[in-house]
PDB file of N, H, CA, C and O in Angstrom:
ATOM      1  N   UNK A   1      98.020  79.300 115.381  1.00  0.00           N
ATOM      2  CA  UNK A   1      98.801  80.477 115.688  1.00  0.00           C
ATOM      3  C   UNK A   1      99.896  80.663 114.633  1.00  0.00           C
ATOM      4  O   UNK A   1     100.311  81.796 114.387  1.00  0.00           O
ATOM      5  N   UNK A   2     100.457  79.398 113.895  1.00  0.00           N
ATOM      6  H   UNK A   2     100.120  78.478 114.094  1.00  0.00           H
ATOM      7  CA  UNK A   2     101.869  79.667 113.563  1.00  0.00           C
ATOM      8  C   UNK A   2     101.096  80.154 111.780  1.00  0.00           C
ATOM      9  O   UNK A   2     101.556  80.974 110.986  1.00  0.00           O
ATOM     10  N   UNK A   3      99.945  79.370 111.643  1.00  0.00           N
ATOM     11  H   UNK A   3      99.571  78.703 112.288  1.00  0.00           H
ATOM     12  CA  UNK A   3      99.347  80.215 110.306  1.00  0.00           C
ATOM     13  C   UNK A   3      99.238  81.334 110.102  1.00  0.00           C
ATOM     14  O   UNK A   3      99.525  82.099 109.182  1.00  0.00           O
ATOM     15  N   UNK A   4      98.717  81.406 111.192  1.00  0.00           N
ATOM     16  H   UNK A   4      98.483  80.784 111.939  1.00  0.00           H
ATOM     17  CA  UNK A   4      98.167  82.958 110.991  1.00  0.00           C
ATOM     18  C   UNK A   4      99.631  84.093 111.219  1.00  0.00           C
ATOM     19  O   UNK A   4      99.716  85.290 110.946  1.00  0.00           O
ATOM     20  N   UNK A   5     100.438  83.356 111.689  1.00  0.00           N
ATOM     21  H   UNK A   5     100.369  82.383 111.910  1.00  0.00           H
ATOM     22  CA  UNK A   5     101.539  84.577 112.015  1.00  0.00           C
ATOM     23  C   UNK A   5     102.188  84.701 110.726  1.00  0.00           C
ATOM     24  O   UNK A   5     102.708  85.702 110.232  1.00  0.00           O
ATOM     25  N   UNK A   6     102.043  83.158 110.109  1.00  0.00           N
ATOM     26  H   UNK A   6     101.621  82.345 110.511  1.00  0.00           H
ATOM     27  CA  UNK A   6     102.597  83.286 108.158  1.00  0.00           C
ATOM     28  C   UNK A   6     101.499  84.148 107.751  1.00  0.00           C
ATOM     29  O   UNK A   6     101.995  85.264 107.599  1.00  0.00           O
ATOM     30  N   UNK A   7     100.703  84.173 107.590  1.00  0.00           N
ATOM     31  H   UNK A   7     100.300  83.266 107.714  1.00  0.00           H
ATOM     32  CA  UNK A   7      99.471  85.010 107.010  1.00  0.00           C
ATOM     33  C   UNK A   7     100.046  86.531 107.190  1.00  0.00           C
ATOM     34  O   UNK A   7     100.446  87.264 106.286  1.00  0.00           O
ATOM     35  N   UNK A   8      99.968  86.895 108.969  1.00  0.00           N
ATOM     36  H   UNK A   8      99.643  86.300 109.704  1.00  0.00           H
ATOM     37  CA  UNK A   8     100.969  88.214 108.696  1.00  0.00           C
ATOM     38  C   UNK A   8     102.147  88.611 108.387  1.00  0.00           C
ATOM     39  O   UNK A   8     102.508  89.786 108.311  1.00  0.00           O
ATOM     40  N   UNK A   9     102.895  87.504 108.165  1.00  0.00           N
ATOM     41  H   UNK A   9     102.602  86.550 108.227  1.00  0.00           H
ATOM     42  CA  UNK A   9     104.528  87.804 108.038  1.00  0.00           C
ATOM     43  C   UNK A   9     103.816  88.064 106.586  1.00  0.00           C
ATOM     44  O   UNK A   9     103.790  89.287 106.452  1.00  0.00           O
ATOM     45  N   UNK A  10     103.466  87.693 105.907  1.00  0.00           N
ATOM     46  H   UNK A  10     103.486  86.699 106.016  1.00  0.00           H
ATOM     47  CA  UNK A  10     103.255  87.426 104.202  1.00  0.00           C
ATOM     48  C   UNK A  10     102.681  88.913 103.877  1.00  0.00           C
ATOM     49  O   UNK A  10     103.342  89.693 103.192  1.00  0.00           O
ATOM     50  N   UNK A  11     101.317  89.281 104.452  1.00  0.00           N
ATOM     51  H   UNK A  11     100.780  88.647 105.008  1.00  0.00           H
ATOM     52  CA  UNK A  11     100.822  90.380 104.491  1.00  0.00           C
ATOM     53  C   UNK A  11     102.205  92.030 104.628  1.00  0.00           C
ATOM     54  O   UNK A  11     102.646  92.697 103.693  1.00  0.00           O
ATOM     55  N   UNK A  12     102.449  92.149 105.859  1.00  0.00           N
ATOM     56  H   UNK A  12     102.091  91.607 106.619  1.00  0.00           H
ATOM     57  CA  UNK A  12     103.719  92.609 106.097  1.00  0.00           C
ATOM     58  C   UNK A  12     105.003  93.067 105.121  1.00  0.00           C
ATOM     59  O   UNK A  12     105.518  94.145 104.823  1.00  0.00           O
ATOM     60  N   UNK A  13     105.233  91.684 104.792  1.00  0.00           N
ATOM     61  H   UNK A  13     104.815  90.809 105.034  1.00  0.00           H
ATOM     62  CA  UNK A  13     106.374  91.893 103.790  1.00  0.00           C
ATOM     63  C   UNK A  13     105.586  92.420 102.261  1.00  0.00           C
ATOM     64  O   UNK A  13     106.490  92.849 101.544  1.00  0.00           O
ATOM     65  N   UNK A  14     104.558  92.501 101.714  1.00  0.00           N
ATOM     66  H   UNK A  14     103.824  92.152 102.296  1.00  0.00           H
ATOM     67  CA  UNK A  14     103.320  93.154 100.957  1.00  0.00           C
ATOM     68  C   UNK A  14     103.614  94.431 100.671  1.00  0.00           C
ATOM     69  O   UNK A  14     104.053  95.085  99.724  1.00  0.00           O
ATOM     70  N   UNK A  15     103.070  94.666 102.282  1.00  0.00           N
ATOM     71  H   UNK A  15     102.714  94.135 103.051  1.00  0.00           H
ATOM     72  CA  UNK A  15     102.555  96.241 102.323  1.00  0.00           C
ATOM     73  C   UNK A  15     104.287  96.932 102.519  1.00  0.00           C
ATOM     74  O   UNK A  15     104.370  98.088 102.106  1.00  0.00           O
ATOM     75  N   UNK A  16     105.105  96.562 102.873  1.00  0.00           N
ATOM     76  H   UNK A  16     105.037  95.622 103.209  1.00  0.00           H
ATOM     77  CA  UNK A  16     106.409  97.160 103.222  1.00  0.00           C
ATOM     78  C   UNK A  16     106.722  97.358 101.304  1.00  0.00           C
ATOM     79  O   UNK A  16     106.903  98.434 100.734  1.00  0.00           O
ATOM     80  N   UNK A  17     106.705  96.150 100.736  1.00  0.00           N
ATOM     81  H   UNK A  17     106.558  95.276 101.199  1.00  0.00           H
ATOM     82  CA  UNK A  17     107.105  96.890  99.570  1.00  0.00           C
ATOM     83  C   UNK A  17     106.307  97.703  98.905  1.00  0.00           C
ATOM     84  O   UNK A  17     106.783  98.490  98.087  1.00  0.00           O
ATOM     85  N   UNK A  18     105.192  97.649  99.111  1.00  0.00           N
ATOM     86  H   UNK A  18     104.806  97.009  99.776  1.00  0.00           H
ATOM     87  CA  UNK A  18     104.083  98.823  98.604  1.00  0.00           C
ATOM     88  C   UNK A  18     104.602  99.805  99.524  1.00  0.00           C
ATOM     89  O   UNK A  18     104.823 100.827  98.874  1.00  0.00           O
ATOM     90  N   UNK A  19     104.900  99.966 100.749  1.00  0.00           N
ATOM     91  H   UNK A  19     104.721  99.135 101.277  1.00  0.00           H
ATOM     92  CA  UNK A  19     105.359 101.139 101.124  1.00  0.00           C
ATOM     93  C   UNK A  19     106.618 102.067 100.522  1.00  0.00           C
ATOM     94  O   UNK A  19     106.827 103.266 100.335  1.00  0.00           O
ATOM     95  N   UNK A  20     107.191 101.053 100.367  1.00  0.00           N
ATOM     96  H   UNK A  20     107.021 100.080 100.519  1.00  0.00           H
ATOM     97  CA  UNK A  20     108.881 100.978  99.562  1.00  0.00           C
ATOM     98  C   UNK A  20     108.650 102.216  98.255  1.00  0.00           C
ATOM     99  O   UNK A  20     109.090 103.362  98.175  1.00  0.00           O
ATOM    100  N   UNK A  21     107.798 101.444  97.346  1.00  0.00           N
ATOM    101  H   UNK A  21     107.440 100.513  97.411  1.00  0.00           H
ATOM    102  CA  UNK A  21     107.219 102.207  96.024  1.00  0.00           C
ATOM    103  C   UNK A  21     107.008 103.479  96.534  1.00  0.00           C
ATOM    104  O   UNK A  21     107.549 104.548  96.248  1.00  0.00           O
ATOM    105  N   UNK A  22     106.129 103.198  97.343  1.00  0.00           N
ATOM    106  H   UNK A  22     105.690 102.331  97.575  1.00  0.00           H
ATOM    107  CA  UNK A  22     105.584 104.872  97.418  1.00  0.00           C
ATOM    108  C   UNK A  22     106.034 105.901  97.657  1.00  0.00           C
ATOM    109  O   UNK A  22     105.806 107.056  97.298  1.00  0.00           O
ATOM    110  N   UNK A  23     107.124 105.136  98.700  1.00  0.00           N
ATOM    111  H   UNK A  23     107.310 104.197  98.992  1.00  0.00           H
ATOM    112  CA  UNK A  23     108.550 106.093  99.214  1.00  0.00           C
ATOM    113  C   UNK A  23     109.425 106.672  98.316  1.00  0.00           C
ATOM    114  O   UNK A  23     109.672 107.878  98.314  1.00  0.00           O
ATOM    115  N   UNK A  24     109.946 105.804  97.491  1.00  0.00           N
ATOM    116  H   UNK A  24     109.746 104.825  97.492  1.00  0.00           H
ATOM    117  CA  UNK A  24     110.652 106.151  96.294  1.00  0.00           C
ATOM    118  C   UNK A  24     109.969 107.083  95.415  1.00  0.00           C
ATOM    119  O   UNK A  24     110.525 108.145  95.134  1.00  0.00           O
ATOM    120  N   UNK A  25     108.722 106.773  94.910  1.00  0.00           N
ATOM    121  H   UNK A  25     108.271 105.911  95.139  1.00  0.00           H
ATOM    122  CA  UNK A  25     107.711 107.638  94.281  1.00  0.00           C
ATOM    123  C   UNK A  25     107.785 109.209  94.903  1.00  0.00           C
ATOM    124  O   UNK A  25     108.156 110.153  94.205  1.00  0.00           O
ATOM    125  N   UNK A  26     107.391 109.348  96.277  1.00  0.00           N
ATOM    126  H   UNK A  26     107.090 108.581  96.844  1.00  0.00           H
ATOM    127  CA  UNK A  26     107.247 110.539  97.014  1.00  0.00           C
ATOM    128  C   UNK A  26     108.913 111.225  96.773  1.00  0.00           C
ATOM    129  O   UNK A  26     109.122 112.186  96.032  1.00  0.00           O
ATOM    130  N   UNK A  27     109.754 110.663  97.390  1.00  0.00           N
ATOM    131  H   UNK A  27     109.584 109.882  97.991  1.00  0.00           H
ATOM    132  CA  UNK A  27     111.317 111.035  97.208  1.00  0.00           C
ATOM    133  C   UNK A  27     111.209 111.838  95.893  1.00  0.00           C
ATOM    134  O   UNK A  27     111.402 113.054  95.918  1.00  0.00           O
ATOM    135  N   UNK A  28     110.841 111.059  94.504  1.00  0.00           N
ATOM    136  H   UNK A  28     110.684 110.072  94.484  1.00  0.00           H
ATOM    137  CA  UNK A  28     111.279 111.688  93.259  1.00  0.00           C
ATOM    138  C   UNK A  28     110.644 112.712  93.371  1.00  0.00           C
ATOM    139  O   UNK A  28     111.180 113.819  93.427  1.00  0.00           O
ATOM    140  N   UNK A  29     109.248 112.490  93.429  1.00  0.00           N
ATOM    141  H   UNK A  29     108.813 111.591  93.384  1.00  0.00           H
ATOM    142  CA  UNK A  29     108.062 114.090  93.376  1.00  0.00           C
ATOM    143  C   UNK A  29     109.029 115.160  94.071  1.00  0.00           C
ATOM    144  O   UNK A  29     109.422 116.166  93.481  1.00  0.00           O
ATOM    145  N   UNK A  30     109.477 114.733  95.797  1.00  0.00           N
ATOM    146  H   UNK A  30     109.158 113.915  96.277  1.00  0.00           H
ATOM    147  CA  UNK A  30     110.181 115.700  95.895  1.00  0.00           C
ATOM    148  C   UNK A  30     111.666 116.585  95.755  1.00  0.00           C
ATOM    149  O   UNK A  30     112.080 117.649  96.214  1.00  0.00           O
ATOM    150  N   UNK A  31     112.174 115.597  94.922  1.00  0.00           N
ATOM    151  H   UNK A  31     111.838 114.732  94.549  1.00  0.00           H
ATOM    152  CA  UNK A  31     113.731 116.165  94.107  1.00  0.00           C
ATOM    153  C   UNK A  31     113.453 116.518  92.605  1.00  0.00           C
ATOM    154  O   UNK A  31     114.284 117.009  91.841  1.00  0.00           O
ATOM    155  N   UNK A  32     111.631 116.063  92.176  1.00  0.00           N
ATOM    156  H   UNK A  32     110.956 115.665  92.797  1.00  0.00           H
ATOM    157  CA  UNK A  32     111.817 117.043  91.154  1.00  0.00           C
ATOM    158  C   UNK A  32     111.447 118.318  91.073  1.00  0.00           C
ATOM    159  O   UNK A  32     111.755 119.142  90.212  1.00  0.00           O
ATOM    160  N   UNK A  33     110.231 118.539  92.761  1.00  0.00           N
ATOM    161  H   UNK A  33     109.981 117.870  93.460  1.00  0.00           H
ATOM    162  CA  UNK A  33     109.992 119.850  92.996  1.00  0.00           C
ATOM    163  C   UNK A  33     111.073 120.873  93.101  1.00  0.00           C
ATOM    164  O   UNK A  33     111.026 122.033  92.692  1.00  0.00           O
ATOM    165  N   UNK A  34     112.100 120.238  93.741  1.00  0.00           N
ATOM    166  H   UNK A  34     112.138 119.295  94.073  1.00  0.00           H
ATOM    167  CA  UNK A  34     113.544 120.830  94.765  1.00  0.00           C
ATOM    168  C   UNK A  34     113.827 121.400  93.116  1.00  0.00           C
ATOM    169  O   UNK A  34     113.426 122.526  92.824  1.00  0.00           O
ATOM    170  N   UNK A  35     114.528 120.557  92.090  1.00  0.00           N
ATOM    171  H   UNK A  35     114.854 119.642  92.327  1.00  0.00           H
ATOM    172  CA  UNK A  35     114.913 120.993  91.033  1.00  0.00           C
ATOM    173  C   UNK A  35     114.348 122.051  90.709  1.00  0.00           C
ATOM    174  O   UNK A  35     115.013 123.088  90.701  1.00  0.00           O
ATOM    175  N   UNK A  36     112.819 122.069  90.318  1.00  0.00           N
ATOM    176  H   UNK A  36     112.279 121.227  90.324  1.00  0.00           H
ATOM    177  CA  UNK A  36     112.014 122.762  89.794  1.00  0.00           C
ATOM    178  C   UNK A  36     112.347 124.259  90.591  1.00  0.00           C
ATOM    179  O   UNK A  36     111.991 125.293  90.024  1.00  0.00           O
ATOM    180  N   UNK A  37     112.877 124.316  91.608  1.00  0.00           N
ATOM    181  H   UNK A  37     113.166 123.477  92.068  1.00  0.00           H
ATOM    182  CA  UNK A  37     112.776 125.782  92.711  1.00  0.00           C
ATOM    183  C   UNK A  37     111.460 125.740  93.466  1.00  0.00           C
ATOM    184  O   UNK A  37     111.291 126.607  94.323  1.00  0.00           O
ATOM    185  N   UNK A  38     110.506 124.840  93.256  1.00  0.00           N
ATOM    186  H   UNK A  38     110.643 124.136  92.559  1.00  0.00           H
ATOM    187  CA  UNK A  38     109.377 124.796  93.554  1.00  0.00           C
ATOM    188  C   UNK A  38     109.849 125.163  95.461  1.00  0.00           C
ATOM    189  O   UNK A  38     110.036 126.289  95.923  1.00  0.00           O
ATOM    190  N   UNK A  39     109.919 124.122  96.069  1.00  0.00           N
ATOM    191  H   UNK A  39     109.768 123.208  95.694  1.00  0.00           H
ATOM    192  CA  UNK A  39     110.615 123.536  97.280  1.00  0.00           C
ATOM    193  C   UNK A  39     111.990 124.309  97.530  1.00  0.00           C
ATOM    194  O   UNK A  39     112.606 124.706  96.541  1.00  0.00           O
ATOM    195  N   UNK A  40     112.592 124.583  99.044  1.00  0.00           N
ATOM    196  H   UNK A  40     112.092 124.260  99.847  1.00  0.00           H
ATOM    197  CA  UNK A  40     114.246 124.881  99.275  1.00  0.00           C
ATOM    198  C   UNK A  40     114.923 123.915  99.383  1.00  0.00           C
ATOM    199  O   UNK A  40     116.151 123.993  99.393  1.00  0.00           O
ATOM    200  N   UNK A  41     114.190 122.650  99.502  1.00  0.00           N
ATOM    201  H   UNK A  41     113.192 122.587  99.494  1.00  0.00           H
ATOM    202  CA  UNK A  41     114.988 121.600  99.998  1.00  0.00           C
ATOM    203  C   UNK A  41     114.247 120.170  99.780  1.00  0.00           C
ATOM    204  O   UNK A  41     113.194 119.899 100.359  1.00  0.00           O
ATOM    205  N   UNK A  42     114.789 119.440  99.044  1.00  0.00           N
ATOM    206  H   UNK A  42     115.644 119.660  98.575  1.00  0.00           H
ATOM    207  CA  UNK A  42     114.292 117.884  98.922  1.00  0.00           C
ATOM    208  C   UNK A  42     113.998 117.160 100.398  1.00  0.00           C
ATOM    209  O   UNK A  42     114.708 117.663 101.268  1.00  0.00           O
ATOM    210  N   UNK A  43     113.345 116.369 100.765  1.00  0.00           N
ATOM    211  H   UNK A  43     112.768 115.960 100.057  1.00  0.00           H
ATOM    212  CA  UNK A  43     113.517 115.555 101.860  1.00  0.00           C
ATOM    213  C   UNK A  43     113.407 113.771 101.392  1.00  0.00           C
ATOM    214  O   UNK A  43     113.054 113.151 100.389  1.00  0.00           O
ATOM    215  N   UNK A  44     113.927 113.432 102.750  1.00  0.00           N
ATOM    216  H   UNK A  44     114.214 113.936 103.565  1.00  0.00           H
ATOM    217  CA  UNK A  44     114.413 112.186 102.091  1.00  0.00           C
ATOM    218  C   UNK A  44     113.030 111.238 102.671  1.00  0.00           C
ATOM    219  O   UNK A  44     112.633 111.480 103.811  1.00  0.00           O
ATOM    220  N   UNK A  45     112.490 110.414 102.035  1.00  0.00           N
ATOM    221  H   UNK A  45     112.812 110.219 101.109  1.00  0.00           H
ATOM    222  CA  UNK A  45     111.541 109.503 102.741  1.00  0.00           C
ATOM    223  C   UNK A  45     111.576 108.264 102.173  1.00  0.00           C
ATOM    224  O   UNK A  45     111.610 107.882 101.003  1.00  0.00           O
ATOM    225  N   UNK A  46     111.553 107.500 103.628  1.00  0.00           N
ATOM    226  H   UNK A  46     111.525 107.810 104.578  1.00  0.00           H
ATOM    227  CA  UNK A  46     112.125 105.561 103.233  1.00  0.00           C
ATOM    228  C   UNK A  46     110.956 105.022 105.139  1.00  0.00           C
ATOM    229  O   UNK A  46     110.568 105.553 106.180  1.00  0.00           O
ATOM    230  N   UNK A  47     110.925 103.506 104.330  1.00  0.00           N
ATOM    231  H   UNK A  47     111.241 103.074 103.485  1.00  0.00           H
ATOM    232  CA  UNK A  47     110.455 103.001 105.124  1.00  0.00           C
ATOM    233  C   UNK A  47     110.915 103.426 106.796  1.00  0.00           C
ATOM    234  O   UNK A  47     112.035 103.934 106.865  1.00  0.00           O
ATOM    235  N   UNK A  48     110.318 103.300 107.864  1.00  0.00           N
ATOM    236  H   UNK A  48     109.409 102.887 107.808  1.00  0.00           H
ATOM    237  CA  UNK A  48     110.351 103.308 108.886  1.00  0.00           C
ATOM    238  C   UNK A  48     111.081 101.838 109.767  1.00  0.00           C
ATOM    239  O   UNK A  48     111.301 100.790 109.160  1.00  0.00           O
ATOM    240  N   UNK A  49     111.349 101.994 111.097  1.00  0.00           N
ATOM    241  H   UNK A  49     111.170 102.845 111.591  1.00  0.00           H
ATOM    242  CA  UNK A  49     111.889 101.228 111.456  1.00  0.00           C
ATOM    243  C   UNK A  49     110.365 100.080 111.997  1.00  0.00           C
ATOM    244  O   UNK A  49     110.277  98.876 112.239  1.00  0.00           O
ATOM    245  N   UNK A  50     109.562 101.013 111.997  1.00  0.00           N
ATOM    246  H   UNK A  50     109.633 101.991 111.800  1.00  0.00           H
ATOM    247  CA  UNK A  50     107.930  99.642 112.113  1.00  0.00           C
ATOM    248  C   UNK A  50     107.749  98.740 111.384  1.00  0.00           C
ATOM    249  O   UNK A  50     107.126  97.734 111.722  1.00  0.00           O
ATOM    250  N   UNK A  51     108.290  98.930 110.168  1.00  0.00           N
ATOM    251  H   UNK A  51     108.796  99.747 109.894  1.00  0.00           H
ATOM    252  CA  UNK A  51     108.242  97.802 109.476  1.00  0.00           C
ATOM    253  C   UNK A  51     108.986  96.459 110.154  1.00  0.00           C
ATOM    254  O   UNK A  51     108.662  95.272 110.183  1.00  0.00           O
ATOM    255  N   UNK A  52     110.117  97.190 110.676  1.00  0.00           N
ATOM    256  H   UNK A  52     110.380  98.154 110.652  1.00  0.00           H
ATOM    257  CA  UNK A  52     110.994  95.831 111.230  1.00  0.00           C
ATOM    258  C   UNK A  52     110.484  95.248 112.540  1.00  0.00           C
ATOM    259  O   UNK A  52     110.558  94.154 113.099  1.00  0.00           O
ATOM    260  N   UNK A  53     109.959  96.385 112.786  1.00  0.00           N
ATOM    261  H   UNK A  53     109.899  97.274 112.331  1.00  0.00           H
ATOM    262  CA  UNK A  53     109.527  96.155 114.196  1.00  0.00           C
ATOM    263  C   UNK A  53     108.670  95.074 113.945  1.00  0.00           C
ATOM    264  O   UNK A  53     108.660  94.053 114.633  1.00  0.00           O
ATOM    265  N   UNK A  54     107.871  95.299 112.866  1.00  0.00           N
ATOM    266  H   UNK A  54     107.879  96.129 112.307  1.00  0.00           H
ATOM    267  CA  UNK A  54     106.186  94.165 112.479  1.00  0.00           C
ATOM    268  C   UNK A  54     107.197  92.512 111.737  1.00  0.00           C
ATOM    269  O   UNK A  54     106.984  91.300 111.719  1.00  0.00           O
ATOM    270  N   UNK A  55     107.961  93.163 111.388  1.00  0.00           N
ATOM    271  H   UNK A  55     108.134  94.148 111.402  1.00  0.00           H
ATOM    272  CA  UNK A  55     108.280  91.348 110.738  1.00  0.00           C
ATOM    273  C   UNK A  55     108.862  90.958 112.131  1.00  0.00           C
ATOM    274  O   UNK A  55     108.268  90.005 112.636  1.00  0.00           O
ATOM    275  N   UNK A  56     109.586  91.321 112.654  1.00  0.00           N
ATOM    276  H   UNK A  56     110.068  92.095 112.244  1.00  0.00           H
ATOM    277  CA  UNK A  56     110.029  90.377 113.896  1.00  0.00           C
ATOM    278  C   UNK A  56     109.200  90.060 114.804  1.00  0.00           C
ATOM    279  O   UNK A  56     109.333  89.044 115.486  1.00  0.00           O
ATOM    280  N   UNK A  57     108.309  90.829 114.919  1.00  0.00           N
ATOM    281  H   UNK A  57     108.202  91.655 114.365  1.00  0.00           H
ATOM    282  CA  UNK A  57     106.926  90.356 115.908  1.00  0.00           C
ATOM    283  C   UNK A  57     105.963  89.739 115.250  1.00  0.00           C
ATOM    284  O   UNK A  57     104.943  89.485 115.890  1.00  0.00           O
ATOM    285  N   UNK A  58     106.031  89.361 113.888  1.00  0.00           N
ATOM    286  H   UNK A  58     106.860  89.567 113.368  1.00  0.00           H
ATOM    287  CA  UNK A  58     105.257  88.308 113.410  1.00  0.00           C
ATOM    288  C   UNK A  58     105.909  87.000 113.031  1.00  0.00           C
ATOM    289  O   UNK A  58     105.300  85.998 112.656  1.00  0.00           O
ATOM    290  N   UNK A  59     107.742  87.172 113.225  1.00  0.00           N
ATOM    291  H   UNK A  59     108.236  87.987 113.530  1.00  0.00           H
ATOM    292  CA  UNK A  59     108.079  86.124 112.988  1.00  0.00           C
ATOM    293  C   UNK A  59     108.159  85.278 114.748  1.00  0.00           C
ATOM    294  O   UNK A  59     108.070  84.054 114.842  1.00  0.00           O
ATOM    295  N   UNK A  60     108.296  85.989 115.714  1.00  0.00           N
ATOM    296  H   UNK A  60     108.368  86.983 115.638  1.00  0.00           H
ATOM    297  CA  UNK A  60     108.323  85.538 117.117  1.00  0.00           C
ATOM    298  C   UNK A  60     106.741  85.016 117.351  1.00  0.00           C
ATOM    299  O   UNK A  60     106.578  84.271 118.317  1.00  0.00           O
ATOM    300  N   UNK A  61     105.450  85.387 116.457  1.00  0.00           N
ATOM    301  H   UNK A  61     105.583  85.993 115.672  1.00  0.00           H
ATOM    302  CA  UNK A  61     104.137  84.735 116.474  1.00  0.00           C
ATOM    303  C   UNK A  61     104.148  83.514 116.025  1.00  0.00           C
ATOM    304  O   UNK A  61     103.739  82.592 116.731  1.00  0.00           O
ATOM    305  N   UNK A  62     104.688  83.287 114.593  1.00  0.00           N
ATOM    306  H   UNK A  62     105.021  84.036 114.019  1.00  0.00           H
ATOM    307  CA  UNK A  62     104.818  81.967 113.934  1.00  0.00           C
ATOM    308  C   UNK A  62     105.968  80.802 114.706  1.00  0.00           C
ATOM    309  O   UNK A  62     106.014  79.582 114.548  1.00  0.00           O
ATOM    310  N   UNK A  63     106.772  81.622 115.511  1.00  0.00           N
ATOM    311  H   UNK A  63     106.735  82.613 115.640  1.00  0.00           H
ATOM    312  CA  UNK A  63     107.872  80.710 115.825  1.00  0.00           C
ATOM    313  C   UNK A  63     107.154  80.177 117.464  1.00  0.00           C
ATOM    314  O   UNK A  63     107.340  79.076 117.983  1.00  0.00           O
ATOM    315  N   UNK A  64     106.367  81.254 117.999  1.00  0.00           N
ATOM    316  H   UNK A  64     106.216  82.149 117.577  1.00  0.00           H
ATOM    317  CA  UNK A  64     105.189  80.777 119.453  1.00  0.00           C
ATOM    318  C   UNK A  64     104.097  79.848 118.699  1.00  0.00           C
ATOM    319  O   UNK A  64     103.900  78.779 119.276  1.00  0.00           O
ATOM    320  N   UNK A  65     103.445  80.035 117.664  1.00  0.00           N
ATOM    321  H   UNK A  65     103.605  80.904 117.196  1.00  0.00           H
ATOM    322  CA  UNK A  65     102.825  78.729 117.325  1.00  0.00           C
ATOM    323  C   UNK A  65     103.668  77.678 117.007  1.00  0.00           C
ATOM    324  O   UNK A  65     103.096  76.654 117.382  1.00  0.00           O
ATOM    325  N   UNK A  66     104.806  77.391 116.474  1.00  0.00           N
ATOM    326  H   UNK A  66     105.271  78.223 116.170  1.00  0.00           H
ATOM    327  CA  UNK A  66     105.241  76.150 116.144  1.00  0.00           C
ATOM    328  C   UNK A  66     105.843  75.495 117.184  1.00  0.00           C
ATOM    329  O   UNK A  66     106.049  74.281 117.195  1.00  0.00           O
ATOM    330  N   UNK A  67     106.197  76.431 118.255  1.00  0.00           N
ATOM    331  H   UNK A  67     106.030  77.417 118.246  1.00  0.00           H
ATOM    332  CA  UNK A  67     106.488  75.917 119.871  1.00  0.00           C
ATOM    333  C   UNK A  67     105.493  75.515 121.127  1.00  0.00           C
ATOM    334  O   UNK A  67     105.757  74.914 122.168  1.00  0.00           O
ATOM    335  N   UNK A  68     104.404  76.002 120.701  1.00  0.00           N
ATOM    336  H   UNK A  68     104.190  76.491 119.855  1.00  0.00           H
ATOM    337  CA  UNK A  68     102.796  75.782 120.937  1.00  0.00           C
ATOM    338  C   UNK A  68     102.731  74.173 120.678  1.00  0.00           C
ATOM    339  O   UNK A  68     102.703  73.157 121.372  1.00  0.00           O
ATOM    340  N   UNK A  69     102.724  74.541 119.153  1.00  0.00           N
ATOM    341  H   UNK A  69     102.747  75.366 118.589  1.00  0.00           H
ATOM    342  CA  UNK A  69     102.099  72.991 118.518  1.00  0.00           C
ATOM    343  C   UNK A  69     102.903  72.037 118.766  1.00  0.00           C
ATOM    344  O   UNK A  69     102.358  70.994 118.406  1.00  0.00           O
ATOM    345  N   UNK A  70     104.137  71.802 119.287  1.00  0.00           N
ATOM    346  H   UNK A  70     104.580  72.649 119.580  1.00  0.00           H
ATOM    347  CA  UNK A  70     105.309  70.741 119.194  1.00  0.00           C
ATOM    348  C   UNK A  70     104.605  70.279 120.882  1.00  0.00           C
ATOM    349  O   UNK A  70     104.108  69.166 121.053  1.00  0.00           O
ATOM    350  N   UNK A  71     104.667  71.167 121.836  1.00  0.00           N
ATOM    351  H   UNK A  71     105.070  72.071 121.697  1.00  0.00           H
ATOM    352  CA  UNK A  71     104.710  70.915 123.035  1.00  0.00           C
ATOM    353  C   UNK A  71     102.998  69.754 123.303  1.00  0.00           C
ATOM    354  O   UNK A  71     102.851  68.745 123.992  1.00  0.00           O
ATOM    355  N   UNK A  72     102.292  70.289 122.672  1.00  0.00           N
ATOM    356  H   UNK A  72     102.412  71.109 122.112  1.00  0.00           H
ATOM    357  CA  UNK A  72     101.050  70.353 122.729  1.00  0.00           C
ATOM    358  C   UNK A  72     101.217  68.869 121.607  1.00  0.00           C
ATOM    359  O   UNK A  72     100.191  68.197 121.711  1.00  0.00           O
ATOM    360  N   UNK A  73     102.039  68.354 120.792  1.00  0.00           N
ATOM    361  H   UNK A  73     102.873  68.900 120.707  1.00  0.00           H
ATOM    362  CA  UNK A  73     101.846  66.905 120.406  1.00  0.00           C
ATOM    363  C   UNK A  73     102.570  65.527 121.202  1.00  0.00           C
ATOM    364  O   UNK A  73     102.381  64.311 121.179  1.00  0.00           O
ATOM    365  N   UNK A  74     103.713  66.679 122.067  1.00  0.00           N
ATOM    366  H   UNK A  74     103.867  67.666 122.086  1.00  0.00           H
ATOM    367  CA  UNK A  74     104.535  65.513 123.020  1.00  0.00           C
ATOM    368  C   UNK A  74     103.305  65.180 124.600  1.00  0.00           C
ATOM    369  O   UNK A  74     103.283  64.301 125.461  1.00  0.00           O
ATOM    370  N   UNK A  75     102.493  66.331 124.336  1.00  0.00           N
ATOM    371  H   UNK A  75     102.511  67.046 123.636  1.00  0.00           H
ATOM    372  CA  UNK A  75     101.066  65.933 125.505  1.00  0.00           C
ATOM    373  C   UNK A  75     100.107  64.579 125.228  1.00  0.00           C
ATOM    374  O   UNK A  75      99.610  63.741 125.981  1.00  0.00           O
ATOM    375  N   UNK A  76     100.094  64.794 123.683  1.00  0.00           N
ATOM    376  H   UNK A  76     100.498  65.474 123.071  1.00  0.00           H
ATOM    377  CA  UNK A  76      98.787  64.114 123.515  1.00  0.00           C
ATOM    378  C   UNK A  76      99.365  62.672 123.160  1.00  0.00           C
ATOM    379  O   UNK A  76      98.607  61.713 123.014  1.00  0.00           O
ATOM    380  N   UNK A  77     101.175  62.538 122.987  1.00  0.00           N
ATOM    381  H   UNK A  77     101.791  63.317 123.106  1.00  0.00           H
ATOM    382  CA  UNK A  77     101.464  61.188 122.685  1.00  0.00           C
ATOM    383  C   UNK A  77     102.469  60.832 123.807  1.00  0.00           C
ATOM    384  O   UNK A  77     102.952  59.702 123.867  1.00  0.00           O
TER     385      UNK A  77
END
């Protein structure tokens, strides 16, 4: 359990900065449209609060496997 929750914490923190890029990327496209007159108005775009939502629920996965596995070695000794 506690692997695999590193596996997604790792994944997660990935795609958030690939999200990050893209955000920033999209932002410029649209303050250089705004400039351009293209657009009336720039809008602002940044990660979401899901992102946070996903690291803390993958860090409460890794922290249930390592509380899993502790309990589960004071059984077997």
């Amino acid at each position: 359990m506690a692997v695999i929750g590193l596996a997604t914490l790792g994944y997660a923190v990935v795609e958030w900065i690939d999200a990050s890029d893209k955000a920033d990327s999209l932002q410029a496209a649209f303050l250089q449209a705004n400039l351009a007159g293209l657009r009336s108005t720039a809008y602002a775009v940044s990660t979401s609060v899901g992102f946070v939502i996903l690291l803390v629920g993958t860090v409460l996965v890794v922290f249930g496997g390592v509380v899993s596995l502790r309990s589960n070695e004071e059984a077997f000794f």
